[in-house]
N, C-alpha and C positions, 0 to 999 in steps of 0.2 A: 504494500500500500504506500500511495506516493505521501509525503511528511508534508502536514500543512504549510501554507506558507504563512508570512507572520508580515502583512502591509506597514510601510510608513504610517504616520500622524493623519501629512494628508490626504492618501488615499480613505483611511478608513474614515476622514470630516466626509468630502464626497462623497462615499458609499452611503451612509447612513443619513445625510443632508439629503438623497435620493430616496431611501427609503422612509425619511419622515416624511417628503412630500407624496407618496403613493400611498400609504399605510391605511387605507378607508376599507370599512367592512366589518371592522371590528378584530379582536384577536385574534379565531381561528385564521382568517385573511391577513391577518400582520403578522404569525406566528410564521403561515406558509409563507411570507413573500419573504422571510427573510430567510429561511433556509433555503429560501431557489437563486437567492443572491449570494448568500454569504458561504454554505457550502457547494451548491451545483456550479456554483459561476466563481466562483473566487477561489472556493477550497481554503476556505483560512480557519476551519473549525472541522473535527471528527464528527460523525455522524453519534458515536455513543456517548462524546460529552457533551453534544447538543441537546441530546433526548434527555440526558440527566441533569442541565441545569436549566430546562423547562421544567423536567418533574419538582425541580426545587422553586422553582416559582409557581409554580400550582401550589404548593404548601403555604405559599406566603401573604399575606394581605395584601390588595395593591394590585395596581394592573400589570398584570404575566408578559404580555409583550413588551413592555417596558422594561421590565425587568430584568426580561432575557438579552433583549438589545443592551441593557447596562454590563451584563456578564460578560459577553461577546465582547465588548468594547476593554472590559477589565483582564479578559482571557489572552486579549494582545495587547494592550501596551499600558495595564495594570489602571491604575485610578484615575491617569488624565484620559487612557482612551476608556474607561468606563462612563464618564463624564460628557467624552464627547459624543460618543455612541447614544447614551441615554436621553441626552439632554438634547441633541439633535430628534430622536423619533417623537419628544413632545413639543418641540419648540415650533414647527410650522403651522401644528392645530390651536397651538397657544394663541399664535398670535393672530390667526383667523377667526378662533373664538372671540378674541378682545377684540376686533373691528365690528364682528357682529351685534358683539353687544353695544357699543357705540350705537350702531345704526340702532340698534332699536330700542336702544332707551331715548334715542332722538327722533324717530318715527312711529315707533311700534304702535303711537296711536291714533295714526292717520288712518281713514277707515277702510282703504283699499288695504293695508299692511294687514291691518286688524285680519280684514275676509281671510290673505294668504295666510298668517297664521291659525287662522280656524280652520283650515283642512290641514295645517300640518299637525295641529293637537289630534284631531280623528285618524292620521294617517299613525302617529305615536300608539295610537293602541293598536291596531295590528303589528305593527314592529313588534313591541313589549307580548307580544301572544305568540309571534315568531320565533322571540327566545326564549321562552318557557318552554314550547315544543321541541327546539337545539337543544333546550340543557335536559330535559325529560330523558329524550334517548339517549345519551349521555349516563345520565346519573339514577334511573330508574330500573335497575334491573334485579331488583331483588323484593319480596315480598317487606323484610324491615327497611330497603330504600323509600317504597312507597309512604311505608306507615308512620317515617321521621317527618316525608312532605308533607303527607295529612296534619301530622300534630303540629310542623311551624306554621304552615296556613292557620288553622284553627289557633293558633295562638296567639294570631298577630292579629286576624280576620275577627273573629268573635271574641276572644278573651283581652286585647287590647294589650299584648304583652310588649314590653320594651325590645327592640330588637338586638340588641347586645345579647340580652337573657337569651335568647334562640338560637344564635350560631355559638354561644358558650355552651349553652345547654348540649349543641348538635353534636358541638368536638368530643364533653366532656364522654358522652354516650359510645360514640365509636372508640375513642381510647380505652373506654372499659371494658367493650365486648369484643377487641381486639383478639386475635388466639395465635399470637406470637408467629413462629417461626412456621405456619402453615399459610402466611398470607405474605413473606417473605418475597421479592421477586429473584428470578435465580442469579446468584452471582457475576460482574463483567470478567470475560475470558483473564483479563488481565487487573484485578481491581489493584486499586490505587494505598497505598501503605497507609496509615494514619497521620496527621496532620504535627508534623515538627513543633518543637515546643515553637522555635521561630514562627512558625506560623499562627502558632495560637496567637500568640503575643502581637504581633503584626492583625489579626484580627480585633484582637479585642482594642489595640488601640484606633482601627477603624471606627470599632462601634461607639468606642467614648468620643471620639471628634464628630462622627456624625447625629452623636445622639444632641452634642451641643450645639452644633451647627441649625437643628430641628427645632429644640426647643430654648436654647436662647432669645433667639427674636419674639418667641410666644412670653418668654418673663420680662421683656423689654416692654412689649405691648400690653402687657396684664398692669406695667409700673407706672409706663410714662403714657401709655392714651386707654384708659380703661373706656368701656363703653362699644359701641356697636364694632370697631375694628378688633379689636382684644376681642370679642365676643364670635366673631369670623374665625380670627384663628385657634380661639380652643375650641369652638364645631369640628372644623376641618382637621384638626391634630389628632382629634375622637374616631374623627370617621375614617384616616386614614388607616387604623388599625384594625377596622371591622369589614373594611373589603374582602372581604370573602366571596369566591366565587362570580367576579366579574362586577360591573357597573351597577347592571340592576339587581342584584343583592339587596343593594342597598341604599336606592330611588327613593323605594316607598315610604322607610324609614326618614330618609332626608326630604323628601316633600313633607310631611305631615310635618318633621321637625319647624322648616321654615315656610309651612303656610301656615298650617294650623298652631300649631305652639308659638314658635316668634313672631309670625307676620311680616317676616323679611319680605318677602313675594307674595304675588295671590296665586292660582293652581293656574291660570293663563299661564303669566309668564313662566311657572316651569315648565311646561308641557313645550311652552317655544324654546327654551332652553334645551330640554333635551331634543326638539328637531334639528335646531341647530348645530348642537351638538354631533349627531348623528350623519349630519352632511358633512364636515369637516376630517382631514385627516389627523391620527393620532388618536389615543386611546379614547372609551367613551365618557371615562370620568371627568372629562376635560369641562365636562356639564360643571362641576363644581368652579370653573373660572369666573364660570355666565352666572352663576349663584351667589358667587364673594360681590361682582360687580354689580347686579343690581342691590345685594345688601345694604351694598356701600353707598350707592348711588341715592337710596332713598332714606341714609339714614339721618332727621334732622333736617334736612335740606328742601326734600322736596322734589319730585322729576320736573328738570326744567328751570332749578330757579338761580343756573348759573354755573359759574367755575366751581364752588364747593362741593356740588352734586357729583360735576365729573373728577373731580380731583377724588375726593372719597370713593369714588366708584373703580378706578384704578387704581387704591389704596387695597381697596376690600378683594380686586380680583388678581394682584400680587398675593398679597397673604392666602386666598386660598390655594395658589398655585402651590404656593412655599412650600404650606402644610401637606398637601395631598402627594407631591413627587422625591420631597427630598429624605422620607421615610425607606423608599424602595433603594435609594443612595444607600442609605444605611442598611438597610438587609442585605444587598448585594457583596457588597464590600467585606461586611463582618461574616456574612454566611458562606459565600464562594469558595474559601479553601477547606469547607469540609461537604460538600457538594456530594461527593460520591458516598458518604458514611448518612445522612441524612437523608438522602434516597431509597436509603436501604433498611427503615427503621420503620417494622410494620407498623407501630402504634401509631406513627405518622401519620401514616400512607389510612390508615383506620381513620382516625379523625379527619381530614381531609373527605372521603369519602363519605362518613355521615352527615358532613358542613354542605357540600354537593348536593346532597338531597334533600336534603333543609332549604338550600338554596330555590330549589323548585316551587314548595311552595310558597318562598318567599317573593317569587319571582309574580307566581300566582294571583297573590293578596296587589299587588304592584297594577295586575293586570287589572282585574275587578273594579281596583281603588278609583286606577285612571277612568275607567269605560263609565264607572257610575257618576263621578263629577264634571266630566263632558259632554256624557249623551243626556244630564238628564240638567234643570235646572234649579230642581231642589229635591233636598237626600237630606232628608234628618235620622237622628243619630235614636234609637231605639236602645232600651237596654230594660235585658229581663235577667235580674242577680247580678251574677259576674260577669251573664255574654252582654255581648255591646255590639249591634246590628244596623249598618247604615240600611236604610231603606228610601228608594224612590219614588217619588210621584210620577205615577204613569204619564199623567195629563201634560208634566213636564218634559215629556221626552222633549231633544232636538235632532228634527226630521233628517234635517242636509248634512250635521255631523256624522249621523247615524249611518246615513247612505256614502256618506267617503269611507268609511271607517270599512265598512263591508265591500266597499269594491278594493282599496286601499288593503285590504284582507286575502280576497282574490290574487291581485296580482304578485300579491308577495309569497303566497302556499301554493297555489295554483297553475298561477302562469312564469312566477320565480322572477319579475323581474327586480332588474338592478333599485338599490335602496333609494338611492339621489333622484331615480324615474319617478318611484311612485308619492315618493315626497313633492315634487315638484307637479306631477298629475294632481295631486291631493292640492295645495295649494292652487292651483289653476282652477280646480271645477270650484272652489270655497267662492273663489273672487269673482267667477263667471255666473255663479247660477244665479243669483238677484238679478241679472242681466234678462236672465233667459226666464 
């Protein structure tokens, strides 16, 4: 087998400056495009410690292709090309996130915008039902896979439980009914010796500079501007540790937090945030950019009443950047040279596996959540004891959301087309049909 080769600086800026501007589709699409780059086309990576430090970023909070793109980057030219690799596959969606929201904290409520964003919130539930069906077969193949997703659905759906409690709950469940060396995966032909004391030590002082790197600026902000910015970044410092299982894990969890608990946003603007989101390249959390920025933008201010608004508003959509990517820095970094030992550790690979199927119906409650507060236009909140039941007014429904959402549905299970198509189909018939 020919010996990988090992790029310059700047080849691997341009490789990966490439691949953050293509990276749309989500993970499995940004996981595959870099293995048809990186190993098919470059050869700068083995195929077995490819697979093995994905499988360590499936373990980890946080988004997986980011993460693997920061390995990759740390695999050849240690912390600066982990750095550049990383911070290249988020930095083109970043920064087309932060113009979007611009525009539409400066438009968003002209009423031709408005229409286009009203098919893209209907075209967002068929998405969110698309991936529930992807992680389904995925994660559903066992009689107790299904019966963890029943119980986080009903947990989060009827009993109103916090979603930390659920994927705590999900991990602590799989590590306990783990059954050791039968769930093992079989040894690499050649594995890798144990990790040098050197390397410990060289980790761990990874983890301490990135752990202050992380949360310094959160006790800076807690000291010197307490109040809605400080209040951005410890959400986002929260949440980046409960990413579990991809984006919408845990949507549902952070819309309720900042629509219905804070009031940062109303459920409009998330739903345009996560469209938006979703047409851009780079991971899908990048929704959390468009979430710090309206935060910011209306915190005190006002939309509209000036430079305070947009200044706070690029205050609040740095700091959630901050919080939400430079976490995976840190796993990366301090995790990476025990890569091959942690892969191989079933109680892992257990927890992980029960979080997966938890994840489904967390994905679930997400799907429901959305469909009932945009097709209908009043849902009050029932509760009989402990369960707690939104329920809709039929009389409420809305018709034209209803009918994008279903075609919007069609095209994306049915007829398979491309995500940006039926997003822009979906906005197109919203703005048209008052016409017609």
């Amino acid at each position: 087998m020919t010996a990988p080769m090992r790029p310059d600086l700047a080849e691997l800026t341009r490789c990966f400056a490439r691949i953050g501007l293509l990276s749309f589709g989500g993970p499995a699409a940004q996981i595959a495009l870099m293995h048809r780059v990186v190993l098919d086309e470059k050869r700068w990576v083995e195929e077995g410690d490819y697979l093995r430090a994905l499988s360590l970023c499936m373990l980890l909070p946080g988004p997986e292709a980011m993460q693997l793109a920061t390995w990759i980057g740390w695999r050849l030219h240690g912390v600066r090309g982990g750095l550049i690799a990383g911070g290249l596959f988020v930095l083109p969606g970043a920064l087309i996130v932060l113009g979007l929201s611009l525009v539409y904290a400066g438009f968003g409520g002209v009423p031709l915008v408005a229409a286009l964003f009203t098919g893209v919130q209907a075209a967002v539930i068929a998405i969110v039902i698309e991936a529930l069906l992807r992680v389904s077969r995925r994660a559903l193949k066992s009689r107790e896979a299904l019966a963890i997703a029943a119980a986080a659905f009903a947990g989060l759906f009827l009993l109103d439980l916090p979603f930390p409690v659920i994927v705590l709950g999900a991990g602590l469940w799989g590590f306990a009914r783990s059954r050791g060396a039968a769930r093992v995966p079989p040894p690499a032909p050649n594995p890798a010796p144990p990790p040098a004391l050197g390397a410990r030590r060289q980790a761990l002082r990874a983890a301490l500079i990135w752990l202050a790197i992380w949360l310094l600026p959160l006790g800076l902000l807690m000291a010197a501007a307490p109040g809605r910015l400080a209040e951005i970044g410890l959400f986002f410092s929260k949440l980046a540790i409960l990413t579990f299982g991809g984006a919408y894990a845990v949507l549902a969890w952070m819309a309720q937090e900042v629509v219905e608990t804070r009031g940062w946003l109303t459920l409009a603007q998330m739903m345009d945030g996560l469209g938006l989101a979703e047409t851009t390249p780079g991971p899908l959390i990048l929704v959390n950019e468009f979430v710090g920025f309206m935060a910011g933008f209306g915190a005190g201010f006002g939309a509209g009443s000036g430079a305070g608004g947009w200044l706070m508003g690029l205050a609040g959509a740095a700091i959630a950047v901050w919080m939400t990517f430079v976490p995976s820095f840190l796993f990366i970094f301090a995790l990476a040279p025990f890569v091959e030992r942690l892969t191989h550790m079933p109680r892992l690979s257990a927890a992980l596996a029960a979080i997966t199927a938890a994840v489904v119906g967390v994905i679930a409650n997400l799907s429901l959540w959305f469909a009932l507060h945009v097709l209908f236009g009043t849902v009050t909140d029932t509760r009989l004891g402990p369960l707690h039941l939104p329920w809709p007014d039929p009389a409420s429904l809305r018709l034209l959301p209803a009918l994008i959402a279903l075609l919007a549905g069609w095209l994306l299970l049915r007829r398979h087309w491309p995500l940006l198509a039926v997003l822009g189909l979906s906005a197109a018939v919203s703005a048209l049909a008052p016409l017609v």
